[in-house]
N, CA, C and O atoms as CSV, one atom per row, in Angstrom:
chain,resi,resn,atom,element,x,y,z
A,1,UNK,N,N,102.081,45.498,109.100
A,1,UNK,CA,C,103.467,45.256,109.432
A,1,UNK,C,C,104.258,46.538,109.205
A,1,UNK,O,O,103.864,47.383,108.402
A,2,UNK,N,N,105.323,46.672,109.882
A,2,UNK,CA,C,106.375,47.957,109.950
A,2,UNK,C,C,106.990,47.806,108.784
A,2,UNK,O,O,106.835,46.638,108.425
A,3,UNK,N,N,107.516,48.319,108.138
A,3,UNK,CA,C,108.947,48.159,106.725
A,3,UNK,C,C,109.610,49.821,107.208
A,3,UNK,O,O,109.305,50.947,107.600
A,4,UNK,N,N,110.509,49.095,106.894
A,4,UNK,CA,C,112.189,49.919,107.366
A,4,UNK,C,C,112.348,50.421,105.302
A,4,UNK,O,O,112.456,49.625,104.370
A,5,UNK,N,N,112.300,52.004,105.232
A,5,UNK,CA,C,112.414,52.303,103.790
A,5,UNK,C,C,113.339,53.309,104.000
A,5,UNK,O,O,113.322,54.009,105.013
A,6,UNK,N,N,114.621,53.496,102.578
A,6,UNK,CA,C,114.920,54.705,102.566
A,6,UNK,C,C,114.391,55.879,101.931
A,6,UNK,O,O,113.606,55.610,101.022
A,7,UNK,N,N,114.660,57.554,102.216
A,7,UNK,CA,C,114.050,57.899,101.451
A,7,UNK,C,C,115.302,58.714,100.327
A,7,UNK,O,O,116.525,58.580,100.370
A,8,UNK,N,N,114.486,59.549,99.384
A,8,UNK,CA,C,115.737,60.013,98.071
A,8,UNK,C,C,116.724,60.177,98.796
A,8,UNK,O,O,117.641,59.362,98.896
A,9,UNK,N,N,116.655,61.172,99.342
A,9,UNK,CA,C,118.223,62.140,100.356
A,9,UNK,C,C,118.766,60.798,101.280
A,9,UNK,O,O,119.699,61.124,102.013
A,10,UNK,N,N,118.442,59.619,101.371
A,10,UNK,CA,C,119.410,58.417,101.615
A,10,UNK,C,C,118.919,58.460,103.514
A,10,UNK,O,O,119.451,57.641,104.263
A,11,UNK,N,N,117.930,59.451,104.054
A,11,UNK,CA,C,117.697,59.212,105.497
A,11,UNK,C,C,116.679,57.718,105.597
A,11,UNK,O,O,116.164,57.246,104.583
A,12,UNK,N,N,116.516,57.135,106.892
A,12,UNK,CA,C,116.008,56.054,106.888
A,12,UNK,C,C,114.484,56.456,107.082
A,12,UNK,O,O,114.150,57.586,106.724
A,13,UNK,N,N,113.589,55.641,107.598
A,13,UNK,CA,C,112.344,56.025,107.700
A,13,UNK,C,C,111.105,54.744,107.728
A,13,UNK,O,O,110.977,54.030,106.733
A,14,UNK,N,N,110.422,54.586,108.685
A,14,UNK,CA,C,109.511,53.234,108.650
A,14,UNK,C,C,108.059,53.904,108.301
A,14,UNK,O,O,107.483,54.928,108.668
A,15,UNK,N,N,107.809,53.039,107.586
A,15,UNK,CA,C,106.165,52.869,107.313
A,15,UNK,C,C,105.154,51.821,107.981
A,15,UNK,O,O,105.371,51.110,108.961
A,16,UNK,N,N,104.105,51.898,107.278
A,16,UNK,CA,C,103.449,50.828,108.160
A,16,UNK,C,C,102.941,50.060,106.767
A,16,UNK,O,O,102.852,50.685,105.710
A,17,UNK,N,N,102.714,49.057,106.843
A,17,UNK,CA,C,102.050,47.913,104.811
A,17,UNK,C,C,101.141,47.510,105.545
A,17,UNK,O,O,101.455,47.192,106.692
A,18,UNK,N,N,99.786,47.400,105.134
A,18,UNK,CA,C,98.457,46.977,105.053
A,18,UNK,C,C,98.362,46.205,104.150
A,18,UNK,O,O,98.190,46.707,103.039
A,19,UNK,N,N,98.439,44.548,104.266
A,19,UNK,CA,C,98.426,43.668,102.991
A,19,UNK,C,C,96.797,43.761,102.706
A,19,UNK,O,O,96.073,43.317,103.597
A,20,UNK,N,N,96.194,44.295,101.553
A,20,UNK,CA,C,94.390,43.968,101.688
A,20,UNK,C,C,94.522,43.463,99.782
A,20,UNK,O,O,95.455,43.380,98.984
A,21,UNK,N,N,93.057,43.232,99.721
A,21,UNK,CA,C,92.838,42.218,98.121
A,21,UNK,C,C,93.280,43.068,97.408
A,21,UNK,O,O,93.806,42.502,96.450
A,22,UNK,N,N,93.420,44.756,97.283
A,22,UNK,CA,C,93.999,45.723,96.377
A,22,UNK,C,C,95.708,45.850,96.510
A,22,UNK,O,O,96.326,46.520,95.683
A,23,UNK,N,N,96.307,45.244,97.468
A,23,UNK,CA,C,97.833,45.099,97.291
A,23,UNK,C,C,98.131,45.341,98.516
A,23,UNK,O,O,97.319,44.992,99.373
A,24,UNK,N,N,99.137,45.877,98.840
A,24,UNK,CA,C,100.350,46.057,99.775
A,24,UNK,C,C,100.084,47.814,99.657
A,24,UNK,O,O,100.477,48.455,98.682
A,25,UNK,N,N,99.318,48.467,100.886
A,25,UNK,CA,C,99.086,49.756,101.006
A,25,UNK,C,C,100.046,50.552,101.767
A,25,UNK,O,O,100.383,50.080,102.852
A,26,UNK,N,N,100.577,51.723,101.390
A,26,UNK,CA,C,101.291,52.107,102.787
A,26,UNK,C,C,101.514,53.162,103.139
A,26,UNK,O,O,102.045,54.043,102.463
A,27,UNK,N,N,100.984,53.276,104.741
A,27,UNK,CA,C,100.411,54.018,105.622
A,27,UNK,C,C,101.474,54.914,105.994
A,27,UNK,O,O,102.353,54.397,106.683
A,28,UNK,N,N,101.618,56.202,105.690
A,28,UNK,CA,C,103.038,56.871,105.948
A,28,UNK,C,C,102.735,58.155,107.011
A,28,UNK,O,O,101.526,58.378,107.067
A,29,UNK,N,N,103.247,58.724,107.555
A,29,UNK,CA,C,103.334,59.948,108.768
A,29,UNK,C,C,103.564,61.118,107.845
A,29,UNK,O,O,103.055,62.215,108.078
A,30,UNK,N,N,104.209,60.923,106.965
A,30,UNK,CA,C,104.566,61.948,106.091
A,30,UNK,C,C,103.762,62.367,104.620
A,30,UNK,O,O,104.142,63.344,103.975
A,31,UNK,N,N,103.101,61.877,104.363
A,31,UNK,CA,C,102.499,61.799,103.300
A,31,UNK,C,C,100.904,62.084,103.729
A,31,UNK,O,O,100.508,62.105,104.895
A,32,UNK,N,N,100.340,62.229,102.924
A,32,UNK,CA,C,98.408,62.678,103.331
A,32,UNK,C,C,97.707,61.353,102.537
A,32,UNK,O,O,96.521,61.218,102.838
A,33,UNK,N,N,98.087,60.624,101.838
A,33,UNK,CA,C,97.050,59.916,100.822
A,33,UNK,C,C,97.765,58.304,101.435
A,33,UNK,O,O,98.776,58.144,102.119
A,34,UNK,N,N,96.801,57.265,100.885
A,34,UNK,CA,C,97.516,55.717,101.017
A,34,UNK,C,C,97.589,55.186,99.936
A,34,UNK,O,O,96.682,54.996,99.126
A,35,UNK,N,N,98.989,54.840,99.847
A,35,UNK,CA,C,99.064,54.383,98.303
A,35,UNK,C,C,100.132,53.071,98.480
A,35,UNK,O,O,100.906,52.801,99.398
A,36,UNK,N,N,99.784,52.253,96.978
A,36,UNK,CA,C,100.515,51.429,96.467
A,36,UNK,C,C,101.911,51.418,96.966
A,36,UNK,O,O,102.567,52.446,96.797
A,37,UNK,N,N,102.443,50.437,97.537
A,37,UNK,CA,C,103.968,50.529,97.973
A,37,UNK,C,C,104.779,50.770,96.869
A,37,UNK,O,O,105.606,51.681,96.854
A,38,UNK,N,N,104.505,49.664,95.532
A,38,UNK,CA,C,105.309,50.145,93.874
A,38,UNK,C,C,105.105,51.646,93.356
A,38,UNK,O,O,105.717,52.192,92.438
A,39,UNK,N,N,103.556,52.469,94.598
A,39,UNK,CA,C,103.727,54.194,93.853
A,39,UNK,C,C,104.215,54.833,94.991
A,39,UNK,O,O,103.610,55.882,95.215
A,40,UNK,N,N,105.189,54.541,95.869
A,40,UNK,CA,C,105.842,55.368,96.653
A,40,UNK,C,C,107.233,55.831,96.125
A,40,UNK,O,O,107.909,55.104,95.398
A,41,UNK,N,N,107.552,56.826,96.442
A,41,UNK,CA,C,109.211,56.677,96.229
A,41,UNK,C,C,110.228,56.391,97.014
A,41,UNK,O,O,111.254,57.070,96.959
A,42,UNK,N,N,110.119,55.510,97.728
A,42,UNK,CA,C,111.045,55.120,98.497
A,42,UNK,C,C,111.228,53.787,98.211
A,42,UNK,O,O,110.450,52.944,97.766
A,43,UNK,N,N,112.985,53.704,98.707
A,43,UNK,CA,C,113.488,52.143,98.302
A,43,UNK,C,C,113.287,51.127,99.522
A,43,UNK,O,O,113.881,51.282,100.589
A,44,UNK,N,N,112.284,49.938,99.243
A,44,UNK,CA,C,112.265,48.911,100.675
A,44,UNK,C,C,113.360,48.287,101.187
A,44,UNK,O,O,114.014,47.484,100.523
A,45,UNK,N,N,113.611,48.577,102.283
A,45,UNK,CA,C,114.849,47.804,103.247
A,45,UNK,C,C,114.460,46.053,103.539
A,45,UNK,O,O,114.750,44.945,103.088
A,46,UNK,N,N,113.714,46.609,104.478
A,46,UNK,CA,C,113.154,45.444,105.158
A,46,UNK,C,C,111.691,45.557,105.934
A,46,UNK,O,O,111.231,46.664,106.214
A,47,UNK,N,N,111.140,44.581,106.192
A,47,UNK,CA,C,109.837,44.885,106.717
A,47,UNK,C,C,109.854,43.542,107.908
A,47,UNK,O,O,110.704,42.652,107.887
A,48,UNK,N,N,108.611,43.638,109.022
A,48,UNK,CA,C,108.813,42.391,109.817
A,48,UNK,C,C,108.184,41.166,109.167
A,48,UNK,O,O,107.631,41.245,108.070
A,49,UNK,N,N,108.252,40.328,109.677
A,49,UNK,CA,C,107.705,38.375,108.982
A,49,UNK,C,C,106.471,38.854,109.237
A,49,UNK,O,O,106.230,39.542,110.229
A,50,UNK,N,N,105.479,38.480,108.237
A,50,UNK,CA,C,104.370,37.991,108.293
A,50,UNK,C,C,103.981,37.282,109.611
A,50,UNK,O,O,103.084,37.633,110.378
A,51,UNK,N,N,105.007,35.970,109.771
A,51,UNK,CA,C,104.560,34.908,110.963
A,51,UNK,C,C,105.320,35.480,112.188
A,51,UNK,O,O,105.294,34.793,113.209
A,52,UNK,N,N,105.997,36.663,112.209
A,52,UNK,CA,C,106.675,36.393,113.040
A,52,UNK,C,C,107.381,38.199,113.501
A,52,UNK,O,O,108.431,38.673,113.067
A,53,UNK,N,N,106.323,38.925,114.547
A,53,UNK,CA,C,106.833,40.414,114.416
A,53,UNK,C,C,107.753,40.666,114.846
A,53,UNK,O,O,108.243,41.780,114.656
A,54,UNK,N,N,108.286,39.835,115.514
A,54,UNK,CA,C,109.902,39.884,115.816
A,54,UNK,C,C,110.782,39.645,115.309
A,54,UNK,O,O,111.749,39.919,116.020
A,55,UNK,N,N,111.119,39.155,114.171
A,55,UNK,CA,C,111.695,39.084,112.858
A,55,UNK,C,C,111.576,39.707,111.931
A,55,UNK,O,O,110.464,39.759,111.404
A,56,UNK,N,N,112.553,40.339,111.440
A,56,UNK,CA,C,112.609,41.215,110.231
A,56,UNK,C,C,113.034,40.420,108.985
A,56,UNK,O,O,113.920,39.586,109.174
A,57,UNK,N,N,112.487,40.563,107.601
A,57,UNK,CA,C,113.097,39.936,106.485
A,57,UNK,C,C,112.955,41.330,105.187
A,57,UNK,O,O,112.355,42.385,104.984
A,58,UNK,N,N,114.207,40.209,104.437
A,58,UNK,CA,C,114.507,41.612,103.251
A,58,UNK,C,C,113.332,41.547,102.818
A,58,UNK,O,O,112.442,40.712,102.981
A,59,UNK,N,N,113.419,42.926,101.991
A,59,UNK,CA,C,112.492,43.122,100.687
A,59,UNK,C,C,113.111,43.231,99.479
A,59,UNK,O,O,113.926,44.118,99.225
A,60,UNK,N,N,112.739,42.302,98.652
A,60,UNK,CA,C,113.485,42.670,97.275
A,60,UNK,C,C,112.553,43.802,96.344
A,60,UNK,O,O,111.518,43.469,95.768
A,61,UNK,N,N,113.246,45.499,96.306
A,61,UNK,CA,C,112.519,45.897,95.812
A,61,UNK,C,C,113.006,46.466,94.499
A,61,UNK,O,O,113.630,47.526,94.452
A,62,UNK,N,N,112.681,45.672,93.329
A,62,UNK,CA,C,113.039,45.632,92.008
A,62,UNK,C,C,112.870,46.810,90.878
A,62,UNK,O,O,113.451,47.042,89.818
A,63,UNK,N,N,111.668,47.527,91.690
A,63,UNK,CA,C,111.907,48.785,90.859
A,63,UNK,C,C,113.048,49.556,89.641
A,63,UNK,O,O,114.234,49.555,89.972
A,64,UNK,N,N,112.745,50.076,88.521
A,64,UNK,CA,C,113.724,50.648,87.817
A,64,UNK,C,C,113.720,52.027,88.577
A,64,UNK,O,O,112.782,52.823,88.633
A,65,UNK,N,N,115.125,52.159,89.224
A,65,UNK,CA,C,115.352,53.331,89.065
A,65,UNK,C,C,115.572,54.610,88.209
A,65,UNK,O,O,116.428,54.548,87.326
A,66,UNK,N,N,115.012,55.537,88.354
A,66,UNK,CA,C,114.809,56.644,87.261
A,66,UNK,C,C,116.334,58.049,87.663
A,66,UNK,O,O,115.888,58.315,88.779
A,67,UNK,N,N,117.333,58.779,87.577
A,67,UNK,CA,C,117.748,59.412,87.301
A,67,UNK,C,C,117.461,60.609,86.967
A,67,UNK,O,O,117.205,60.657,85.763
A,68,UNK,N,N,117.368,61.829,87.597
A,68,UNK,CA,C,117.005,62.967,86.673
A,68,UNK,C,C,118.280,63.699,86.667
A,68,UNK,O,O,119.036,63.734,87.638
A,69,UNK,N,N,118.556,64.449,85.221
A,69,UNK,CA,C,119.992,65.447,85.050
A,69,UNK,C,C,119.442,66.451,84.942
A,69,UNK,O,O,118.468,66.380,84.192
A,70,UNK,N,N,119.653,67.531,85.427
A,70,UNK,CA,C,119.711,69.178,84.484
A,70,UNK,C,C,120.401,69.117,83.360
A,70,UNK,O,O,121.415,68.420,83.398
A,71,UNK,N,N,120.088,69.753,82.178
A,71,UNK,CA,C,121.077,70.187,81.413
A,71,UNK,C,C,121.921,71.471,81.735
A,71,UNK,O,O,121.518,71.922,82.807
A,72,UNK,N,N,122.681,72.039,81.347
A,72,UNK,CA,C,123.557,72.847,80.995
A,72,UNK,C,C,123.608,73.750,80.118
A,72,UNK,O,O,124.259,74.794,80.121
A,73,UNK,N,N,122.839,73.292,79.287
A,73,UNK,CA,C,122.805,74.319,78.029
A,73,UNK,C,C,121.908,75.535,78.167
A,73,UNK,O,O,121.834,76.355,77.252
């Protein structure tokens, strides 16, 4: 199935999810390796229905977001 993700810098960007017995894989244009959708860094929008590829549904993606600061000192 397609999923609609953003990436850091806030541009949009689709992937492709491979549901298999090891999880939810995902297949990216940009990236070289296939990995875990929870080890990507991007936030899930939406992806299409399972039953239905013409339908899109949310993704709730719960992740803690992490923050990085420079210091100053």
């Amino acid at each position: 199935m397609i999923a609609v993700v953003k990436e850091a810098n806030g541009n949009g960007h689709a992937v492709l999810i491979a549901r298999t017995d090891r999880g939810d894989l995902v297949l990216d244009n940009q990236v070289g390796s296939i990995d875990l959708w929870s080890d990507t860094p991007y936030k899930f929008i939406k992806r299409q229905s399972q039953s239905d590829a013409g339908q899109w549904v949310d993704m709730l993606d719960s992740r803690d977001t992490v923050v990085a600061t420079a210091s100053t000192n």
